[in-house]
C-alpha positions in Angstrom: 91.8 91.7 116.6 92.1 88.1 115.2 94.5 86.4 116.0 95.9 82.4 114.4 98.0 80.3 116.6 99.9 77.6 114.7 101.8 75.7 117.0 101.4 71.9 118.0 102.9 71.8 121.5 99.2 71.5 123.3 100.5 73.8 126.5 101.9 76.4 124.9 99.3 77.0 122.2 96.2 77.0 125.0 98.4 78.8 127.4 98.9 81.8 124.2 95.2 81.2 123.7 93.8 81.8 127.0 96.7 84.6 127.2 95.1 86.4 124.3 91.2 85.8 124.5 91.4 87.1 128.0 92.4 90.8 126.4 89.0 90.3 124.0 91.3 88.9 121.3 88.9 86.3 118.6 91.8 83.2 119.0 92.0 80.4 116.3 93.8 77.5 116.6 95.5 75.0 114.2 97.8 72.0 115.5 99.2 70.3 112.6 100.1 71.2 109.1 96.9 70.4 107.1 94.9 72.2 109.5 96.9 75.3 109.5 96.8 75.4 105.6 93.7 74.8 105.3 92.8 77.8 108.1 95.2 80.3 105.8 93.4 79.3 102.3 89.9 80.1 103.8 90.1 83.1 106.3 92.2 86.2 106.9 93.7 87.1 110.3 95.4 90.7 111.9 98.3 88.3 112.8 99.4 84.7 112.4 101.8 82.9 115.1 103.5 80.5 113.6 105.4 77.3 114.5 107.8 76.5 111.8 108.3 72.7 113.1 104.9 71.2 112.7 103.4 67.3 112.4 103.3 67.1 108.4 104.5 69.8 107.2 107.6 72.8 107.7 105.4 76.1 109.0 107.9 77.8 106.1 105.6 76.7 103.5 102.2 78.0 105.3 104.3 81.4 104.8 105.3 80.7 101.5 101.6 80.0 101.0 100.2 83.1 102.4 103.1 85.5 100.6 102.3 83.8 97.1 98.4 84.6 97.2 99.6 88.0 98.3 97.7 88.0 101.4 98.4 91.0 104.2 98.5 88.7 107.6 100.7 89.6 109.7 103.6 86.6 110.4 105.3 86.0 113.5 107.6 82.9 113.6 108.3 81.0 116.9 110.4 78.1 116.7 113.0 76.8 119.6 115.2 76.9 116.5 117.5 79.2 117.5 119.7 79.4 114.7 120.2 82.8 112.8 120.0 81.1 109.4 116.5 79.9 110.0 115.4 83.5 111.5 116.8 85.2 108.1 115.0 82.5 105.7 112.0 82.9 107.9 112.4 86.8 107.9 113.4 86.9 104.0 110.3 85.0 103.1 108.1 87.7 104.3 107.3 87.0 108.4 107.1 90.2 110.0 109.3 89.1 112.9 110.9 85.6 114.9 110.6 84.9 118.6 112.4 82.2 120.0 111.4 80.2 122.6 110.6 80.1 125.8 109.6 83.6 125.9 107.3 85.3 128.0 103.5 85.5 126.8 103.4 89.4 127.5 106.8 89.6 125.2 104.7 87.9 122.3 101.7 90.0 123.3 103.8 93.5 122.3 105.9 91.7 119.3 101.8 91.3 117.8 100.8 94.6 118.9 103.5 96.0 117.2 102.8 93.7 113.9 99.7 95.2 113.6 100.2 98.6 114.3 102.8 98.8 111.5 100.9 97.0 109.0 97.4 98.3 109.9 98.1 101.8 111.7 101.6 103.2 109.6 102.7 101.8 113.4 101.1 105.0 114.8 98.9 104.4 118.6 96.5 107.2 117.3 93.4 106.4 114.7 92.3 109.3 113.7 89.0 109.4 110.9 87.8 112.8 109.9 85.8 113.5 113.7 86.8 109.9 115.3 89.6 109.8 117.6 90.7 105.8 118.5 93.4 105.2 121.4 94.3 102.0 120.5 96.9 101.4 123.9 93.9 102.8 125.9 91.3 101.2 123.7 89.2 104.1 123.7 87.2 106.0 121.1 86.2 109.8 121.1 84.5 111.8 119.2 85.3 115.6 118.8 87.0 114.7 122.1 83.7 113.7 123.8 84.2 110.2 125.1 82.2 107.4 123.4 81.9 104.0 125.3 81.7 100.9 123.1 81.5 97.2 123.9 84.6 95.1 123.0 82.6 94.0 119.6 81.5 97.4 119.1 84.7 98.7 119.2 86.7 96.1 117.0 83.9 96.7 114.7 84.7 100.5 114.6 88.1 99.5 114.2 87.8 96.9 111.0 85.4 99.7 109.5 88.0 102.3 109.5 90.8 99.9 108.6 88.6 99.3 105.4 87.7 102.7 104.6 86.3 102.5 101.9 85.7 99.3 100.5 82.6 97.6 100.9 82.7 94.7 104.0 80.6 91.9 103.2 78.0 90.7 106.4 80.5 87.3 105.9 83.6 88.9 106.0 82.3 91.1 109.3 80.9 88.0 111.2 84.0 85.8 110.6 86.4 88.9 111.6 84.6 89.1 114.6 83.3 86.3 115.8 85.7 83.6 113.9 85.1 80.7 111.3 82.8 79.0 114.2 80.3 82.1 112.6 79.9 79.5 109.9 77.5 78.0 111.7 74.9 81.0 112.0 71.8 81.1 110.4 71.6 84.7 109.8 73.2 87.7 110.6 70.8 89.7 112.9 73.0 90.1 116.0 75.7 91.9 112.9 72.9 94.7 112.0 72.4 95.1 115.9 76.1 96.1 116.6 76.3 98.5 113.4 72.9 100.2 114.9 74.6 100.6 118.1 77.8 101.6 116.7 76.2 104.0 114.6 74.0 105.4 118.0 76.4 106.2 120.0 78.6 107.7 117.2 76.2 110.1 115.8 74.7 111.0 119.7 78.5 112.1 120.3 77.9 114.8 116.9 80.2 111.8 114.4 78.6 111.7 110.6 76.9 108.3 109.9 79.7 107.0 108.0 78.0 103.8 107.8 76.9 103.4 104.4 74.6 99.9 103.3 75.6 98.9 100.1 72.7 96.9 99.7 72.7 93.3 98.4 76.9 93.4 99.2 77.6 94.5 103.0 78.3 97.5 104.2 80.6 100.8 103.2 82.5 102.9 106.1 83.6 106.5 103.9 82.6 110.0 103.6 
């Protein structure tokens, strides 16, 4: 999971940080308006929390932003704004839900889960892929109900694969899903074709299909 925190307020956004990147969560950060755009216009994230009161700019136009390039991040507004008219413009734009503050980090943990379950999982707990099995409360993976233990990267890598059945995942778009836009830095992607190798070990030792398909040149194809 990938997860953009737009919020100013330096407590609360390293306090959500350190909240989420404890549970293996990749955590970006933005702290004023120009950032934050400039984070939506060049990356993709499972969920963006948003601040709509933010120095130079109304957090209502980063969603504008994101909904007008027809982008599938999931939005949840916080705001001490407690007002129902801005939780229905906020809502009627296209954010996926509103939390006002204070609220309890483990609150806006399960409002996120739940944003990504809907929009990624048709809300269900249960990944299921031909063989694969993914509890994704438990955070476990099975095949033909054989256990199959995965690092934290290996498994979020299972689990952007399958969300993208079927498309072909550039080595750019994996490393920066996984590791963040501070990938940009990397030289090469070595350490990316050493967690598909292992991915695709312990998979096929458990009787799974190689699903993992190079499509050489472009990335890399998860299907049948």
């Amino acid at each position: 999971m990938k997860l953009l925190i737009i919020e100013d307020e330096e407590g609360l956004r390293e306090s959500i940080e350190d909240y989420f990147s404890e549970a293996g969560v990749i955590c970006e950060t933005a702290k004023d308006f120009p950032t934050a755009l400039s984070k939506v216009s060049l990356y993709r994230y499972d969920c963006i929390v948003l601040d709509i009161t933010l120095p130079g700019g109304n957090g209502l136009h980063i969603l504008r932003e994101i909904k007008e390039k027809n982008h599938s991040d999931g939005i949840l507004i916080i705001s001490a704004r407690n007002s129902l008219d801005d939780r229905l413009k906020g809502l009627d734009m296209g954010a996926d839900d509103y939390l006002v503050k204070p609220f309890h980090l483990s609150e806006l943990r399960a409002r996120v889960t739940a944003i990504i379950r809907r929009k990624t999982y048709n809300g269900s707990n249960v990944l299921k892929f031909n063989e694969i099995t993914v509890d994704l409360l438990a955070k476990e993976v099975s095949v033909k109900d054989q256990k199959v233990k995965l690092t934290p990267k290996e498994y979020a890598l299972l689990l952007y694969f399958i969300s993208n059945k079927g498309k072909v995942i550039s080595k750019n778009a994996i490393a920066e899903h996984l590791w963040g836009d501070g990938i940009d830095m990397a030289n090469n992607f070595d350490f990316i074709y050493s967690h598909i190798k292992n991915v695709r070990k312990k998979l096929t030792e458990a009787g799974c299909k190689d699903y993992i398909h190079a499509a050489y040149g472009m990335g890399y194809r998860f299907s049948d």
